[in-house]
C-alpha positions in Angstrom: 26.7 16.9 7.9 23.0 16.6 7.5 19.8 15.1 9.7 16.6 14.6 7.5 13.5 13.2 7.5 13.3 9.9 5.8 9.6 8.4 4.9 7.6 6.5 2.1 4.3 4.9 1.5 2.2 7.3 3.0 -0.6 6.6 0.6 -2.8 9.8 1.4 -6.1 8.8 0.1 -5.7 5.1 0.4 -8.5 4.2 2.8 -11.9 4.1 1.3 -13.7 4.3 4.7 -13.9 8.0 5.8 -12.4 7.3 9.7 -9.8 5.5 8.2 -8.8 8.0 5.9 -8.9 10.9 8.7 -6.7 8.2 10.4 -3.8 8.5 7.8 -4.0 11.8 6.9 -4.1 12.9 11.0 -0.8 10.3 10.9 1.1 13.0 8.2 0.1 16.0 9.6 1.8 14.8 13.2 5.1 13.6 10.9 5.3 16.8 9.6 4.9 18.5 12.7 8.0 16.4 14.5 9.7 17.0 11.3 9.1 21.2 12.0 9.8 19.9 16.2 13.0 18.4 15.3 14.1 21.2 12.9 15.7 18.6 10.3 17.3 20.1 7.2 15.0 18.9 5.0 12.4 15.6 4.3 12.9 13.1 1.8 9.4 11.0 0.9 10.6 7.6 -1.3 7.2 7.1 -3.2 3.9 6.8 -2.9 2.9 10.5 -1.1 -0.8 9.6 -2.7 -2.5 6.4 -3.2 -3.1 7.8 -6.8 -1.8 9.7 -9.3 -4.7 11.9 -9.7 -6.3 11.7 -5.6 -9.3 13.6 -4.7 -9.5 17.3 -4.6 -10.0 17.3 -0.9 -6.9 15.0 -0.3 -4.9 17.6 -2.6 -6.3 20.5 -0.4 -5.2 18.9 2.8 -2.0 18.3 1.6 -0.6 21.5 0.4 -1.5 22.8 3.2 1.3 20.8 5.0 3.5 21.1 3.1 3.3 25.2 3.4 3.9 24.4 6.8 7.4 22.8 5.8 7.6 25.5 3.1 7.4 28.2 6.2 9.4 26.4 8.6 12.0 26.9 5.4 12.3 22.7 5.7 12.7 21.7 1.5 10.9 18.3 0.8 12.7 16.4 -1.9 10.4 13.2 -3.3 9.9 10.9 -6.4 7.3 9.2 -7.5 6.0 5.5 -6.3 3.9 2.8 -8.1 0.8 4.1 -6.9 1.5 8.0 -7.5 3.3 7.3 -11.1 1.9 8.0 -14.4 3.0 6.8 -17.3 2.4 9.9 -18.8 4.9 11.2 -16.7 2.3 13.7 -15.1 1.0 13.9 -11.4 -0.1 16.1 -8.9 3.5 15.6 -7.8 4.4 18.4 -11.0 1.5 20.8 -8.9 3.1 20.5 -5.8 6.8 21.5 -7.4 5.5 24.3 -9.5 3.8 25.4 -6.2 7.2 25.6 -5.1 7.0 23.0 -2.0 8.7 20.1 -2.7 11.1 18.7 -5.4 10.7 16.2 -7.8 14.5 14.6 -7.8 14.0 11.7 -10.2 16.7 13.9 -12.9 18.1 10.9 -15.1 18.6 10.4 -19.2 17.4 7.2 -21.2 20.4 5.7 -23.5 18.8 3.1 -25.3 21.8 2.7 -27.8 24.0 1.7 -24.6 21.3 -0.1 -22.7 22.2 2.4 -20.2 19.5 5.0 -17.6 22.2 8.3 -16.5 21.0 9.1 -13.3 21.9 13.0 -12.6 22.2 14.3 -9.3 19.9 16.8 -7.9 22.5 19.1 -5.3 21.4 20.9 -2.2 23.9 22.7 -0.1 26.4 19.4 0.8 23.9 16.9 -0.3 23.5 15.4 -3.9 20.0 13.6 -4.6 19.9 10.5 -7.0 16.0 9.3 -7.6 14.3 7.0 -9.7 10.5 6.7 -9.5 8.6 3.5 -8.8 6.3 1.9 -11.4 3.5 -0.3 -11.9 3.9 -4.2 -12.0 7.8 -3.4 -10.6 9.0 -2.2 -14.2 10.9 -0.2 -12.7 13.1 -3.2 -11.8 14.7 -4.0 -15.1 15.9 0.1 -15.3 17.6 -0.2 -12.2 19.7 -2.4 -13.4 20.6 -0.2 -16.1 21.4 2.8 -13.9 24.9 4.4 -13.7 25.4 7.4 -11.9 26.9 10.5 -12.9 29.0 10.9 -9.1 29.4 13.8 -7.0 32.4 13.4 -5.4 32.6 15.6 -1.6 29.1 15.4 -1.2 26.8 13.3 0.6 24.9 11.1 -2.0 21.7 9.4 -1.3 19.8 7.1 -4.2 15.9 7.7 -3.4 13.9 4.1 -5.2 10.7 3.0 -4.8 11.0 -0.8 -5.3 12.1 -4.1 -3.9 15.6 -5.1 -3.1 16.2 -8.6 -2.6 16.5 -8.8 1.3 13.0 -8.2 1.8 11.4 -10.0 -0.8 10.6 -12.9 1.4 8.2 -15.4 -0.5 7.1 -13.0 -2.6 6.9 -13.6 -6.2 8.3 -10.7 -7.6 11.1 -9.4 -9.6 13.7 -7.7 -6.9 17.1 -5.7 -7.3 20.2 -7.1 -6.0 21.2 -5.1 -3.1 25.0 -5.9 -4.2 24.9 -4.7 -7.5 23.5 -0.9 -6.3 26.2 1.6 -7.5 27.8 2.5 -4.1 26.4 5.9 -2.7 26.4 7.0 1.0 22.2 6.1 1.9 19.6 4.5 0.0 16.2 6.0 0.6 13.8 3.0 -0.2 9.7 2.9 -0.4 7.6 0.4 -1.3 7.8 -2.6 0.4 6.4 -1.8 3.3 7.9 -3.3 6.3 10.6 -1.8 8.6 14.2 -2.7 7.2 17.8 -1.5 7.6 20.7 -3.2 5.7 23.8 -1.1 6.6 22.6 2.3 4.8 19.9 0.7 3.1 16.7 1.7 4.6 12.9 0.8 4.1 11.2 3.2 6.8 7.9 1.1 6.8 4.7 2.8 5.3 3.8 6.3 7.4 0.5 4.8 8.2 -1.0 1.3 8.2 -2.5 0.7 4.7 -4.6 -2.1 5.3 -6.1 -4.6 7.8 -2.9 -7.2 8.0 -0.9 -4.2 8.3 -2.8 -2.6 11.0 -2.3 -6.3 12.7 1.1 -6.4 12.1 2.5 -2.7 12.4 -0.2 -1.6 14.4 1.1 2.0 13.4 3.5 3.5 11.4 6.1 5.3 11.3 9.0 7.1 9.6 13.1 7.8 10.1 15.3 10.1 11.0 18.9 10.2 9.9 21.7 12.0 11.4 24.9 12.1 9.3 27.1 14.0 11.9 29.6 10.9 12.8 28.7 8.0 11.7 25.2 7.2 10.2 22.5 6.9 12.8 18.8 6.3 12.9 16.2 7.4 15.0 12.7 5.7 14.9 9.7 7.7 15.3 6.4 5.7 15.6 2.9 8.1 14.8 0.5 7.6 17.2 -2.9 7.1 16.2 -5.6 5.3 17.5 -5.3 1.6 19.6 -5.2 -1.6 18.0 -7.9 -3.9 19.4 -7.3 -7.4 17.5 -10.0 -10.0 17.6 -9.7 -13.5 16.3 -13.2 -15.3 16.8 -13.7 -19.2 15.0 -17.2 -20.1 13.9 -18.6 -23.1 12.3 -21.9 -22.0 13.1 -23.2 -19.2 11.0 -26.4 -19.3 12.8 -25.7 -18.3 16.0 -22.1 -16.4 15.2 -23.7 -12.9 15.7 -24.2 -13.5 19.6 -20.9 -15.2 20.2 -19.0 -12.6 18.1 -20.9 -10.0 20.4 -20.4 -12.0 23.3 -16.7 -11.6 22.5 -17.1 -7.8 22.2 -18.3 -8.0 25.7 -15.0 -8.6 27.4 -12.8 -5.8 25.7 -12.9 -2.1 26.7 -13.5 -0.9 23.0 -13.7 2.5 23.6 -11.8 5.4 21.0 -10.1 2.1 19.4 -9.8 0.4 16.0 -11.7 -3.2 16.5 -9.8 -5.8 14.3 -12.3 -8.7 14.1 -11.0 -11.6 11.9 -13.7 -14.4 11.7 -12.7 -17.9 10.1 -13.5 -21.4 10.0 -15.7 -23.6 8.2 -19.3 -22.7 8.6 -21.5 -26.3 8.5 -24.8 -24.7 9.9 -26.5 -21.6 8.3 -24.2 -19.2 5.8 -22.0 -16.6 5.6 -25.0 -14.1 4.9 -26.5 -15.5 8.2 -24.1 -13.3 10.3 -25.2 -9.9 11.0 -22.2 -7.7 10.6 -24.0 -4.5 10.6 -25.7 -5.5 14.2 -22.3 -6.5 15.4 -20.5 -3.0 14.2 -23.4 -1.2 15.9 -22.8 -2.8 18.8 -19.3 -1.8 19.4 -19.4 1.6 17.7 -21.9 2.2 20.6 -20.0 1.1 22.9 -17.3 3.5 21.8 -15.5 2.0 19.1 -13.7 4.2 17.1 -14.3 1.9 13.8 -14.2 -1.4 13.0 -12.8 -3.5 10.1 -13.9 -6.9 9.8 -11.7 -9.8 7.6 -13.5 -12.8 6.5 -10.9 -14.3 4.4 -11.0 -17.5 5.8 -14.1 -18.2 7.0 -15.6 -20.6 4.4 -18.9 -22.7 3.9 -18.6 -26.0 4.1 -18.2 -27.3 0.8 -21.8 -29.1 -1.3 -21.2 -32.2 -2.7 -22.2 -31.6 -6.4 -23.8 -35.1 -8.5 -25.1 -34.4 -11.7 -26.1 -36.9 -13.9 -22.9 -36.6 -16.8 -25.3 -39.0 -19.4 -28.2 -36.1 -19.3 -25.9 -33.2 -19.7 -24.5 -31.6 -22.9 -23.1 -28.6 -21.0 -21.3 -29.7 -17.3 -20.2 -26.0 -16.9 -23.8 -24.7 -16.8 -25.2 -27.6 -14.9 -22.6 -27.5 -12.0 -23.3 -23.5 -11.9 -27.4 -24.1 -12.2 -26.9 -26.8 -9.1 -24.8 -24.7 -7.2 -26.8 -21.9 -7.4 -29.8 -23.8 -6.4 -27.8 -25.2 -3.2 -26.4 -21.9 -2.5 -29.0 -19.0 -3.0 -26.9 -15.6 -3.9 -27.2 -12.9 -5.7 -23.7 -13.0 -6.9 -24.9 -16.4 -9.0 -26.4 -14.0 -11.4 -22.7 -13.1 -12.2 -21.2 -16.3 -12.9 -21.5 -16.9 -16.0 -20.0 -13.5 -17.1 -17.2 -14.0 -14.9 -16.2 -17.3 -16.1 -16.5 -16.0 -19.6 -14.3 -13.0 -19.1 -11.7 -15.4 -17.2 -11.7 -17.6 -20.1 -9.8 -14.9 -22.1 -6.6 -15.8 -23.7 -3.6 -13.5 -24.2 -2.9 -12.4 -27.4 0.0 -12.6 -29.4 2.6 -10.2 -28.2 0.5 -9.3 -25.4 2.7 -8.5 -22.6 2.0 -9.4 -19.1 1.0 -6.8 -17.4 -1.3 -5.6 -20.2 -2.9 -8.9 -20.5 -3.3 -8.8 -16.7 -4.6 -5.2 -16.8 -7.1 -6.0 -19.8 -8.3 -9.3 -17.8 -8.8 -7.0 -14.4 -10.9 -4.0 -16.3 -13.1 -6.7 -17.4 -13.9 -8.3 -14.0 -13.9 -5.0 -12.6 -17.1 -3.4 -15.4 -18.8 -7.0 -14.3 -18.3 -6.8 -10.7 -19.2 -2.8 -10.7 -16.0 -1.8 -8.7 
């Protein structure tokens, strides 16, 4: 039968920080080379090749230059697109890479709106048929699934590429899912998306290709993609992509004032050399605040002692909170007072900012907004205030 390459979610141009993002793209150019190594028949990427629909020139570079190295290893890569590399435009630097001839675009289906009804078509290579259907934002992409029929290919090996959320790994998330039951039955299920390591009889989530952000570098540590060997009886093989160590530190501080040395003090015991320095600080600060700890001083300290990088989470480290009294008889306006006070307690340069935030979070959905454009219209307007 066949034995392919099965990955997803592997974000290229996710990372913001420089390191990081050599980290993820150095973690693709090794899966392509085991890929060429292994000599599978072809690779199959469920969503979300770029963090973006339009990523950087540089990231574009960089990537068609692996994927000539599939194209001249004669390896076909077969892909759709994911919530983070779809357009609702329908156009992406996916469409670049397939008139480049290296890779192709299987999402093939036809809309029936008069019989509520999505036609998936299959895309056929040698004995395999592909069946895709791209991810979306706000998992819209949901609702069609449900929808979908297939148009079958009976005598070949089908697989159903989705980038979205069945309902076994949904967890506690609140999200819309698909019901792994009701998936119109087909031989593999090529998932993306959700990115944690999965297998339901042939449904697969292969976990994103590289660590995507600092809970996922604690929990994964690396990433990872399948392969799949269809020659009996359908077997996986793991293959982890080695990058750089995992060094997580979890430091408690309730003293903002003297948090610098103890958090280097900490640093002190760990061989940090060529590694990736997780340091997650929390608790509730009473002495000094959050500004009081010298980050910069602290990253110094272990890229000079070798570090490779360090990311820093400071999620739950809070200040301990200021009890507030204003006098309710004097004030016509309790909304600016409690800011004016706070800001007096709490010297920042963020206070400058409140006001406009609380304004812009006070706006209301209109009629016949939907959701996700309300949500979207809420987010650009925090985002022009917060200047990100």
């Amino acid at each position: 039968m066949v034995r392919f390459a099965h990955m997803a979610d592997v974000h290229l141009g996710g990372w913001k920080q420089p390191e990081m993002m050599d980290l993820n793209f150095q973690a693709f150019e090794k899966a392509i080379d085991i890929c060429i190594n292994e000599k599978v028949d072809f690779v199959l990427i469920a969503g979300d090749l770029f963090d973006s629909a339009y990523p950087p020139i540089e990231v574009l570079k960089e990537t068609f230059a692996q994927f000539k190295k599939l194209s001249d290893a004669k390896i076909p890569v077969f892909l759709i697109a994911g919530s983070h590399d779809y357009s609702v435009s329908g156009k992406t630097f996916l469409d670049v890479l397939e008139k480049a001839g290296f890779c192709k675009n299987i999402s093939n289906f036809e809309i029936h709106e008069e019989r509520d009804e999505i036609i998936v078509n299959p895309v056929v290579y040698e004995n395999v048929a592909f069946y895709g259907y791209p991810g979306k934002k706000s998992g819209l992409e949901v609702e069609d699934i449900r929808k979908i029929k297939i148009n079958d290919s009976p005598g070949l090996f089908r697989i159903f590429a989705l980038h979205t959320t069945i309902d076994f790994v949904k967890g506690d998330l609140p999200i819309d899912s698909v019901v792994a039951n009701e998936l119109p039955p087909l031989d593999y299920y090529a998932l993306g998306h959700i990115h944690v390591i999965s297998r339901k009889d042939n449904i697969v989530y292969p976990g994103p290709l590289f660590p995507n952000n600092f809970q996922e570098l604690e929990d994964l540590g690396r990433g990872g993609f399948f392969i799949v060997d269809t020659e009996e009886e359908l077997s996986l093989k793991r293959v982890d992509i080695p990058t750089k160590d995992i060094l997580p530190i979890k430091i408690e501080i309730d003293n903002a004032l003297m948090a610098t040395e103890k958090i280097i003090s900490e640093l002190e015991k760990y061989d940090l050399e060529d590694r990736i320095i997780l340091l997650r600080v929390f608790g509730e600060i009473e002495e000094g605040k959050t500004s009081d700890i010298k980050f910069k001083k602290i990253e110094e300290y272990a890229l000079n002692k070798g570090a490779y990088f360090v990311l820093r989470n400071t999620h739950d480290l809070k200040v301990k909170d200021v009890e507030v009294e204003i006098n309710l008889e004097n004030s016509d306006n309790i909304e600016e007072e409690t800011i004016s006070f706070y800001s007096e307690q709490s010297p920042s340069e963020f206070n400058k900012l409140i006001p406009e935030l609380m304004k812009s979070l006070s706006i209301e959905k209109q009629e016949g907004e939907k959701n996700d454009v309300f949500e979207r219209r809420l987010i650009d307007e925090l985002r022009k205030i917060l200047k990100f």
